[in-house]
MARTORMAR-907566 format. One record per residue (C-alpha): residue in three letters; x, y, z. Coordinates in pm, whole numbers, padded with zeros to 5 digits. Example, Ala and Ser with C-alpha at 12.3 -4.5 7.8 and 13.67 -1.06 7.14 Angstrom:
! MARTORMAR-907566
r resn ALA, c1 01230, c2 -00450, c3 00780
r resn SER, c1 01367, c2 -00106, c3 00714
//
This chain:
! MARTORMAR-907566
r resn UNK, c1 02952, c2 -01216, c3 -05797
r resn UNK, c1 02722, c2 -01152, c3 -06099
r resn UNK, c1 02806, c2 -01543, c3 -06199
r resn UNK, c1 02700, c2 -01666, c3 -05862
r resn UNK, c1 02364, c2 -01466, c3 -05915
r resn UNK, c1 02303, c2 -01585, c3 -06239
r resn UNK, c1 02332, c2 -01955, c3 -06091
r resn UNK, c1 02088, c2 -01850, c3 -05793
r resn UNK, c1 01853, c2 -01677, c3 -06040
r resn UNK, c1 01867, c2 -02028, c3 -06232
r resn UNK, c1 01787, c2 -02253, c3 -05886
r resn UNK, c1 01560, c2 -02025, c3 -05796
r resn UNK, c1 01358, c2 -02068, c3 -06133
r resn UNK, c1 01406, c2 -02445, c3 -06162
r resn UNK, c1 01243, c2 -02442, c3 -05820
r resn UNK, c1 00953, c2 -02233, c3 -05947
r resn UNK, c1 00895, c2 -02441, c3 -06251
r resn UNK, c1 00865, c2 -02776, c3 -06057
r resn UNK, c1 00649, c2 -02673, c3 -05795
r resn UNK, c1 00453, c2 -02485, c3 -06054
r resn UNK, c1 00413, c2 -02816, c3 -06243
r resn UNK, c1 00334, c2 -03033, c3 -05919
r resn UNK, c1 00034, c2 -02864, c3 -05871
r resn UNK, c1 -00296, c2 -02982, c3 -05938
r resn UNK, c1 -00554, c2 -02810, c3 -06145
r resn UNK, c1 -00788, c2 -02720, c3 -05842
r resn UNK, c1 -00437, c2 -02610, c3 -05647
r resn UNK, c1 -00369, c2 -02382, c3 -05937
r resn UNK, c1 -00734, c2 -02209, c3 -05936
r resn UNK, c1 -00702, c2 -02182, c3 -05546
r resn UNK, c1 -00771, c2 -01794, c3 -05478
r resn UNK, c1 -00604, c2 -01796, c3 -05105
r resn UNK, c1 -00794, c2 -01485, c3 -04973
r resn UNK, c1 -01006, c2 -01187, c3 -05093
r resn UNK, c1 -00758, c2 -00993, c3 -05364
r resn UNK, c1 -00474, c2 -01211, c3 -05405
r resn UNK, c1 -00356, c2 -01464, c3 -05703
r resn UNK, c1 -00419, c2 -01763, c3 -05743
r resn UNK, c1 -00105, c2 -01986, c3 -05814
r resn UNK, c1 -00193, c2 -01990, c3 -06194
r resn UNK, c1 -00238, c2 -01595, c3 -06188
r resn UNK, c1 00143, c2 -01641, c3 -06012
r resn UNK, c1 00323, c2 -01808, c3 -06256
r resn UNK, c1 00135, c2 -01612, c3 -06556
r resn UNK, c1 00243, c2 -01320, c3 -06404
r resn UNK, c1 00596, c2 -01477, c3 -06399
r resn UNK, c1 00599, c2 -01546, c3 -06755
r resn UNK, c1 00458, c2 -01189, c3 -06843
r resn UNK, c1 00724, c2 -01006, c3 -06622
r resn UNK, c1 01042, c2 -01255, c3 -06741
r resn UNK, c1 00948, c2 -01091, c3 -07094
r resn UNK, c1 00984, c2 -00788, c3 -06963
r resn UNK, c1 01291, c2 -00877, c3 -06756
r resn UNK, c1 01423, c2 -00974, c3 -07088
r resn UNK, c1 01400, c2 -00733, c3 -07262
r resn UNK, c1 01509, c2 -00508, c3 -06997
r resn UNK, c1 01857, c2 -00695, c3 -07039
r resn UNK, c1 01862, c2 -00732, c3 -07415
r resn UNK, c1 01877, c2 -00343, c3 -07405
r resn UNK, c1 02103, c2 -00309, c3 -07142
r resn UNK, c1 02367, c2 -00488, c3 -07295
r resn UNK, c1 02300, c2 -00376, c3 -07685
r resn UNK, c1 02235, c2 -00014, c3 -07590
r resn UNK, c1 02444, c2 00266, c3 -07377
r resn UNK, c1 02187, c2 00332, c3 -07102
r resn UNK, c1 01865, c2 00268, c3 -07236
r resn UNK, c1 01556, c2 00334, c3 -07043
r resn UNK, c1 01439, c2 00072, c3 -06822
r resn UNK, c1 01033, c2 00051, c3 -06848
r resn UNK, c1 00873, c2 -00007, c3 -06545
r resn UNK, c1 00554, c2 -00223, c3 -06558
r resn UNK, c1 00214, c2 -00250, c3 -06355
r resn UNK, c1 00156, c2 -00594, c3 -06265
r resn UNK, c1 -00146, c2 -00524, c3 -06110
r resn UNK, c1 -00275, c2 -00439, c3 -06445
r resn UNK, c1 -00165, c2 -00787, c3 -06574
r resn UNK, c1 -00468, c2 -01005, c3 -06468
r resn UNK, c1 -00694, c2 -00813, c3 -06634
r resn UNK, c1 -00524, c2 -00655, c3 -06939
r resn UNK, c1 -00351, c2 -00976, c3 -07006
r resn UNK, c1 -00620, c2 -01208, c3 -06990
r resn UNK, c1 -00526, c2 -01437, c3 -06685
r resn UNK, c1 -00848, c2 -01615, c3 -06669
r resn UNK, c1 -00862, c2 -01889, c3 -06931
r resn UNK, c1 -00460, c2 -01900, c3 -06982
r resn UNK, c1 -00273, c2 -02198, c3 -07028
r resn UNK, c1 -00070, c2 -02238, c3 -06719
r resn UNK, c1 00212, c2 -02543, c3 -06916
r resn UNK, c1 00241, c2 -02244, c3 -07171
r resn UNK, c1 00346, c2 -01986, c3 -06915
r resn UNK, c1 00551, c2 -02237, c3 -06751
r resn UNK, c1 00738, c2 -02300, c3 -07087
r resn UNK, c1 00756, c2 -01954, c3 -07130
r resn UNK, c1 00915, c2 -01900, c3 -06796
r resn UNK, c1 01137, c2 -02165, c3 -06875
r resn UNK, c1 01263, c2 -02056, c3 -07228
r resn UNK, c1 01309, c2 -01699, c3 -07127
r resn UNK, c1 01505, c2 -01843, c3 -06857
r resn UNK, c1 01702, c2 -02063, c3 -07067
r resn UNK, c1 01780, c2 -01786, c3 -07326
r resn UNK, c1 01907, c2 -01539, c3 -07052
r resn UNK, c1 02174, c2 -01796, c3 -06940
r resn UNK, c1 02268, c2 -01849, c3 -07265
r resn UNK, c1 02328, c2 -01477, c3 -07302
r resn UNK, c1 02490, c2 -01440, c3 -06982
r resn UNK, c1 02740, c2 -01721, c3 -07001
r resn UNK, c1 02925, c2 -01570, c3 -07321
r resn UNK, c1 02957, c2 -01209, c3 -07194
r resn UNK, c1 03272, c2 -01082, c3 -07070
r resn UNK, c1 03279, c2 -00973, c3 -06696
r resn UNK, c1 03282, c2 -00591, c3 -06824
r resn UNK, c1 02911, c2 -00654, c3 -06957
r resn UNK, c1 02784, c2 -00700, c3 -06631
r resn UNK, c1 02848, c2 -00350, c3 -06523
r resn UNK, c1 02632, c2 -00208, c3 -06856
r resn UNK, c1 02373, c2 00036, c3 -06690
r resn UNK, c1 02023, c2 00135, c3 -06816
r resn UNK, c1 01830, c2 00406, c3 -06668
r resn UNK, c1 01512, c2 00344, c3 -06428
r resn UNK, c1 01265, c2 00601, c3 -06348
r resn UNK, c1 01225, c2 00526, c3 -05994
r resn UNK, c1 01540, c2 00310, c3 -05949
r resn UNK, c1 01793, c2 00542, c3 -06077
r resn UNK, c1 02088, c2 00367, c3 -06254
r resn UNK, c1 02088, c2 -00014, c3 -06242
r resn UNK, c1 02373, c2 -00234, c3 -06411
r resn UNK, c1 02298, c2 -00555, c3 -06549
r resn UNK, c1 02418, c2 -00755, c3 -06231
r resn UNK, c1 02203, c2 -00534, c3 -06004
r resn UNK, c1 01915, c2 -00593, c3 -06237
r resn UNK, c1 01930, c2 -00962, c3 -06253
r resn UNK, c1 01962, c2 -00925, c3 -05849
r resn UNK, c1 01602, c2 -00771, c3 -05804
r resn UNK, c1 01496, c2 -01030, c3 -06081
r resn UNK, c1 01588, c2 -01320, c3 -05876
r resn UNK, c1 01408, c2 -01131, c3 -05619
r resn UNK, c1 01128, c2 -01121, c3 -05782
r resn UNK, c1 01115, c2 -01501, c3 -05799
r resn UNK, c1 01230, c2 -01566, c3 -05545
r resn UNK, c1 00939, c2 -01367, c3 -05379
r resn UNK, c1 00649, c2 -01533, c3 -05585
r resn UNK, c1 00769, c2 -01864, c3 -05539
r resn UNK, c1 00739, c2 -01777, c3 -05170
r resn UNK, c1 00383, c2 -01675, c3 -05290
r resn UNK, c1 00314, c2 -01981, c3 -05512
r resn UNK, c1 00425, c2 -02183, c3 -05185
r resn UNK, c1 00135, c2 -02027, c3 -04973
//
């Protein structure tokens, strides 16, 4: 099962990275209504959360049941400096990140999946069930970057 997520997690973020890089610069800076993202808020925000996804999983699996920081990603914009970003750097970053979790993923044994860390408002999460609300996650802004 956690396999078959990981290869979802990786459609779902080859999908996001080539629409992401089909769009054109005035698509990108499109601000769809009143208080939403634009698409190159979207996939900053993408890059920003996969580094915390990461490191989310790098303690999982090299600690026993380390906390799992929540972040506010309505904070991001602002505190992270969305305007004047480099969307192909965020894209790269998505894609790395990306690229480096499947490359820890495919040499763990089945066991590692089932590692649990601790969230605050989630309660205990293993690994699998934490890279299931991370393909959420794209999957839900690519919905978003679609609009």
């Amino acid at each position: 099962m956690s396999k078959e997520i990981l290869q979802q997690f990786v459609s779902a973020n080859k999908e996001f990275c080539a629409y992401a890089k089909a769009m054109k610069p005035e698509q990108l800076s499109h601000v769809p209504a009143p208080g939403e993202w634009s698409p190159a808020y979207v996939i900053h925000h993408m890059a920003d959360s996969d580094a915390h996804f990461l490191v989310r999983f790098l303690n999982i699996l090299s600690t026993d049941k380390p906390a799992i920081v929540p972040f506010d990603e309505e904070a991001f914009p602002t505190t992270l400096g969305y305007v004047g970003r480099n969307v192909a750097i965020s894209i790269a970053s998505i894609e790395a990140a990306t690229a480096q979790l499947v490359d820890i993923f495919s040499n763990v044994s089945d066991e590692v999946w089932n590692r649990t860390g601790l969230h605050p408002e989630r309660g205990e999460l293993t690994a699998s069930a934490l890279l299931q609300l991370t393909l959420n996650h794209r999957v839900g802004h690519l919905e978003q970057l679609k609009k």
